[in-house]
MDAnalysis code that builds the backbone (N, CA, C; Angstrom):
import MDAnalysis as mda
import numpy as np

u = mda.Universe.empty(282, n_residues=94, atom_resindex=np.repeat(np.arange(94), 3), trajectory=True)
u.add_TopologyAttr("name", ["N", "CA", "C"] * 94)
u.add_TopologyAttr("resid", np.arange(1, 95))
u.add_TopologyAttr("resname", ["UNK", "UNK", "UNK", "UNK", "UNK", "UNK", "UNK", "UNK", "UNK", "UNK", "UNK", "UNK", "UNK", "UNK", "UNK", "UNK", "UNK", "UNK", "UNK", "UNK", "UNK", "UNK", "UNK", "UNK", "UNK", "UNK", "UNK", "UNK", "UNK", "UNK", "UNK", "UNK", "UNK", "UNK", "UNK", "UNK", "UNK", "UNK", "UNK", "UNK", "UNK", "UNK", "UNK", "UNK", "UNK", "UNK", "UNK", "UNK", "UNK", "UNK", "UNK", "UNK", "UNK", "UNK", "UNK", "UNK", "UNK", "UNK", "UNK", "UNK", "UNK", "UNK", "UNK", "UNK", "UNK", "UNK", "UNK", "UNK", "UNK", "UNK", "UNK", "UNK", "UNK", "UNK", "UNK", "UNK", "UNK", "UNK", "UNK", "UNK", "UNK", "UNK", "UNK", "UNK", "UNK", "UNK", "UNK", "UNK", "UNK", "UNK", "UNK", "UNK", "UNK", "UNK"])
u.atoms.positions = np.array([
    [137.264, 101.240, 104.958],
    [135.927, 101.453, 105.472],
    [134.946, 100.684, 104.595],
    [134.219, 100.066, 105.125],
    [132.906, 99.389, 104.551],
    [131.708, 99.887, 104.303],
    [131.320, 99.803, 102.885],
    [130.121, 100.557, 102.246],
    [129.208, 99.545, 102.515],
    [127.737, 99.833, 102.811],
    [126.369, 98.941, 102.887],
    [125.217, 99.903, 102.476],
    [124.992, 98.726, 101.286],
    [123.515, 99.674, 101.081],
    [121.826, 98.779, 101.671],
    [121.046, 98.855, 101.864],
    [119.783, 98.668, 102.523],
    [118.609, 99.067, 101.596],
    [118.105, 98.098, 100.662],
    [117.215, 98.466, 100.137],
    [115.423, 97.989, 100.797],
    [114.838, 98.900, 100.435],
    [113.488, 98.323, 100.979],
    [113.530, 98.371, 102.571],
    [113.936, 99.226, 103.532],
    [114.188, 99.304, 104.515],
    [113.017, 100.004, 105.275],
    [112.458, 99.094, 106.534],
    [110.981, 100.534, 107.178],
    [111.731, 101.131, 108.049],
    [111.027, 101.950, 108.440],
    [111.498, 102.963, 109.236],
    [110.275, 101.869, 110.771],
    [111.319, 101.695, 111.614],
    [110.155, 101.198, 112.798],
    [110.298, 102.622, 113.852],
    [111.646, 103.234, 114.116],
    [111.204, 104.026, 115.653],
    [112.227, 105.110, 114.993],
    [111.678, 106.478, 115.649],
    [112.581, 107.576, 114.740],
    [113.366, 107.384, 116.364],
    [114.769, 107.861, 116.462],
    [115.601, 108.221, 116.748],
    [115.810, 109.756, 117.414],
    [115.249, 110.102, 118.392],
    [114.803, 111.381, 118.803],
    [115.259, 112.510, 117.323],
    [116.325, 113.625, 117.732],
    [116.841, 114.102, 116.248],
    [117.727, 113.893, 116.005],
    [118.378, 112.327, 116.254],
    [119.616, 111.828, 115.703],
    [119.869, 111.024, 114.833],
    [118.652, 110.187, 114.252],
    [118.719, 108.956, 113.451],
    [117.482, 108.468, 113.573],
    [117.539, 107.050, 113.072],
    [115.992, 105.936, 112.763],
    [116.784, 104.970, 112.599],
    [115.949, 103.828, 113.526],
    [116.094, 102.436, 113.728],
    [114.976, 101.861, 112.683],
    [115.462, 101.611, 111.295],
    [115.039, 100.473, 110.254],
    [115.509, 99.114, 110.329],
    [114.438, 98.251, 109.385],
    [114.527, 97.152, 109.308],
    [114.387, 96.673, 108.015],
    [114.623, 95.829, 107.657],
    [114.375, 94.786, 106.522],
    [113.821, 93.314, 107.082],
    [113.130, 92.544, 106.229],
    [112.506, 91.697, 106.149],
    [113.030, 90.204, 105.234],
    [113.539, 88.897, 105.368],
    [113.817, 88.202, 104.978],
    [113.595, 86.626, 105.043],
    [113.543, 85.920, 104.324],
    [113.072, 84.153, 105.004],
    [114.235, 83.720, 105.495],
    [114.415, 83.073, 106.117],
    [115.296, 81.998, 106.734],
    [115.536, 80.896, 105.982],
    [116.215, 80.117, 105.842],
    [116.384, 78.788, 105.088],
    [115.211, 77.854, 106.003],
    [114.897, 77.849, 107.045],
    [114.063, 77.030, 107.326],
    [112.320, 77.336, 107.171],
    [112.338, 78.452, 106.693],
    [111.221, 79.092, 105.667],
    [110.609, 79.932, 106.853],
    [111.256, 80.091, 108.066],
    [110.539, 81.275, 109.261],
    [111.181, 82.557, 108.484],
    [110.177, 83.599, 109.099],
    [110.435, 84.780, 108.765],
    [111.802, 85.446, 109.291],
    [112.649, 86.060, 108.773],
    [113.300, 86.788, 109.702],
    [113.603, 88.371, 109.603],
    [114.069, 89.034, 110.236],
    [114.301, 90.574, 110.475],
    [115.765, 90.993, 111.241],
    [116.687, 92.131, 109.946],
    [117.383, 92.894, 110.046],
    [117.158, 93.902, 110.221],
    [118.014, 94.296, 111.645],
    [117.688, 95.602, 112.514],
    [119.284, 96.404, 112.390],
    [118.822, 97.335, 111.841],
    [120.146, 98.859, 111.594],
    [119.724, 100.027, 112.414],
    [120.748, 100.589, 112.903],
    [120.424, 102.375, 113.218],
    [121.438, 103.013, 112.091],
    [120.438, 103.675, 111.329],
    [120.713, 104.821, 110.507],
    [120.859, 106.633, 110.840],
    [122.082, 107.038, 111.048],
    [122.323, 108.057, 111.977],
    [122.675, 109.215, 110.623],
    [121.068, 109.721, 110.608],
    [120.870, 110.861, 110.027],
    [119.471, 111.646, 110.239],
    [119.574, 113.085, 109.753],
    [118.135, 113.735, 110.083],
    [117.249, 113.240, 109.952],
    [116.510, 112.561, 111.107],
    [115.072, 112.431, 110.754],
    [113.727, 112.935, 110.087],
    [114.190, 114.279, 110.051],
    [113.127, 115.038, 109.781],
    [112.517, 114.581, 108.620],
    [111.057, 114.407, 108.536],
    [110.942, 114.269, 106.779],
    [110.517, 112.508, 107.236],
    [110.424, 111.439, 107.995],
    [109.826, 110.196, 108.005],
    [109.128, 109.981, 108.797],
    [109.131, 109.213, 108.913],
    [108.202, 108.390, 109.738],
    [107.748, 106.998, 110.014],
    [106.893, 106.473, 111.245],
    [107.098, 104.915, 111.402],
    [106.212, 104.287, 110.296],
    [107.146, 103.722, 109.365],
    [106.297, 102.740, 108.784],
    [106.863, 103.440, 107.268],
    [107.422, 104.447, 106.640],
    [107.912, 104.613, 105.454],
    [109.119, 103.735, 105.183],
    [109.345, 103.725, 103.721],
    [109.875, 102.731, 103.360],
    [110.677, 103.913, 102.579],
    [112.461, 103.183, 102.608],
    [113.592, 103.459, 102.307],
    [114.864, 103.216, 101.594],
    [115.244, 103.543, 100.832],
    [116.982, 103.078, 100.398],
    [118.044, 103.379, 101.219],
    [119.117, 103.171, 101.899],
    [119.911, 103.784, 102.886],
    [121.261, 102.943, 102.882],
    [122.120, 104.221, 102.195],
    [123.427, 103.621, 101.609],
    [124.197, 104.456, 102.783],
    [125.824, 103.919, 103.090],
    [126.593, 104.636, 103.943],
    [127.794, 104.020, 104.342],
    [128.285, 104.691, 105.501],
    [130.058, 103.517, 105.855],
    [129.245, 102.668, 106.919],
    [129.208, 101.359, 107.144],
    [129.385, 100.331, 108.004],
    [130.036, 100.325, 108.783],
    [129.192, 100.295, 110.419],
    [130.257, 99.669, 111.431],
    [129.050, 99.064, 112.665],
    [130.376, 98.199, 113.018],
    [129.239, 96.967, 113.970],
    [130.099, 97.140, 115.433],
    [129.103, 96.711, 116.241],
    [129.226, 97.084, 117.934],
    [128.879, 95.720, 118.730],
    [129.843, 95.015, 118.945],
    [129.144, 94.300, 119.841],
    [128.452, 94.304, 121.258],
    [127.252, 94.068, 121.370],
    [126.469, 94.256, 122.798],
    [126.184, 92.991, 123.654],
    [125.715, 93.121, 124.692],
    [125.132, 92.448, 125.878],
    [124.427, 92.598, 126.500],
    [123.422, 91.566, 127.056],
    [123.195, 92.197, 128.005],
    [122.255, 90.386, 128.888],
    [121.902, 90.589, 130.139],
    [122.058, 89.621, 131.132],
    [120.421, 89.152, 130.552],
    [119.749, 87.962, 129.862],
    [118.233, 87.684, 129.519],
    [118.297, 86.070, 130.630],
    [117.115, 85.829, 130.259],
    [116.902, 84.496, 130.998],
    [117.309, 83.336, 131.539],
    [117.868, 83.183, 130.099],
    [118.827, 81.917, 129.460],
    [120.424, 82.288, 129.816],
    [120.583, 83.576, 130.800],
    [122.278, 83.796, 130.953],
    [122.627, 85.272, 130.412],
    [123.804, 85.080, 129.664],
    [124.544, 86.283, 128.621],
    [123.831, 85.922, 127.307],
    [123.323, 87.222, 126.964],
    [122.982, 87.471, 125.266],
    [123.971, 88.376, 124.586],
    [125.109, 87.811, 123.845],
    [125.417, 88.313, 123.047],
    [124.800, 89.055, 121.292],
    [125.144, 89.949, 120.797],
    [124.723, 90.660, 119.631],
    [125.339, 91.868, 118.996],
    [125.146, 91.415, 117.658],
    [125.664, 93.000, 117.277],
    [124.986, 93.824, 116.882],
    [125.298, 94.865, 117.229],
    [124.542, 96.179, 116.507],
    [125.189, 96.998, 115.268],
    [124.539, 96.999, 114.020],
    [124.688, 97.866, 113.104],
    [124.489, 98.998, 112.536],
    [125.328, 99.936, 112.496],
    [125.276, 100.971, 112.807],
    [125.640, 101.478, 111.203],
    [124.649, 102.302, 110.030],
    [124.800, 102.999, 109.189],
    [125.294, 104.472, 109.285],
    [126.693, 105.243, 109.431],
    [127.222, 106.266, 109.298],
    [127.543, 107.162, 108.494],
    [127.284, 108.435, 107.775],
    [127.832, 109.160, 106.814],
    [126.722, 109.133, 105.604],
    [124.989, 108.741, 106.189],
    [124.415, 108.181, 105.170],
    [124.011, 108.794, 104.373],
    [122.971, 107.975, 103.102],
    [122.191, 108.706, 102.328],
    [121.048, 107.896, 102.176],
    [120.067, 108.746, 102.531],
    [118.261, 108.147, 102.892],
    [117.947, 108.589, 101.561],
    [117.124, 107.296, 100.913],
    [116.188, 107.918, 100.093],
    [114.906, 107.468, 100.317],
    [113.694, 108.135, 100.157],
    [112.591, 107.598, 100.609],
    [111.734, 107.624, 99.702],
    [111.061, 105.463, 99.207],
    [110.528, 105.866, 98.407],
    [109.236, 105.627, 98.437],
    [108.650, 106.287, 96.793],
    [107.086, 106.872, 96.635],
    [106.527, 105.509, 97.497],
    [105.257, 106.170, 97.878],
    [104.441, 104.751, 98.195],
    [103.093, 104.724, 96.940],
    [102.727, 103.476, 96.814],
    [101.662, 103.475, 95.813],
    [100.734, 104.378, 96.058],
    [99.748, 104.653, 95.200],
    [98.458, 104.671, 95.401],
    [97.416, 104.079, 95.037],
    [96.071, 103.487, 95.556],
    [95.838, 102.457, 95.382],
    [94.480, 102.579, 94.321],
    [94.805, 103.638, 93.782],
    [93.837, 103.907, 92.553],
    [94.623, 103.983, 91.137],
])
């Protein structure tokens, strides 16, 4: 089984009471922005959109589809299982 940890992770959409779909933030080699998208399948209770996170757990990936413009869009989805959320302080700006 494969361990992944996720540091600096937002919280974008809670997950009714099953989980939260986070992201991370990264450059591209061609210097565009880019964004890693996880579902983290644990109690939501306690976040919210836009807190920021650590989120360690077992790894597993899903491949999806589905029919866009251009044809078949292939993708995978990553899926954090068995996790552990930590959520951290946010500044204050005094």
């Amino acid at each position: 089984m494969a361990r992944i940890q996720i540091s600096n992770a937002t919280v974008d959409r809670i997950i009714s009471d099953k989980g939260l779909a986070v992201s991370t933030a990264f450059t591209k080699k061609d210097g565009e922005a880019g964004k890693e998208k996880f579902t983290v399948w644990a109690d939501p209770s306690g976040y919210k959109v836009g807190d920021t996170l650590n989120v360690s757990g077992n790894l597993s990936a899903k491949i999806d589809e589905f029919e866009g413009d251009n044809g078949l869009i292939r993708y995978v989805q990553i899926h954090v299982n068995q996790s552990q959320v930590e959520k951290l302080q946010e500044e204050m700006p005094f």
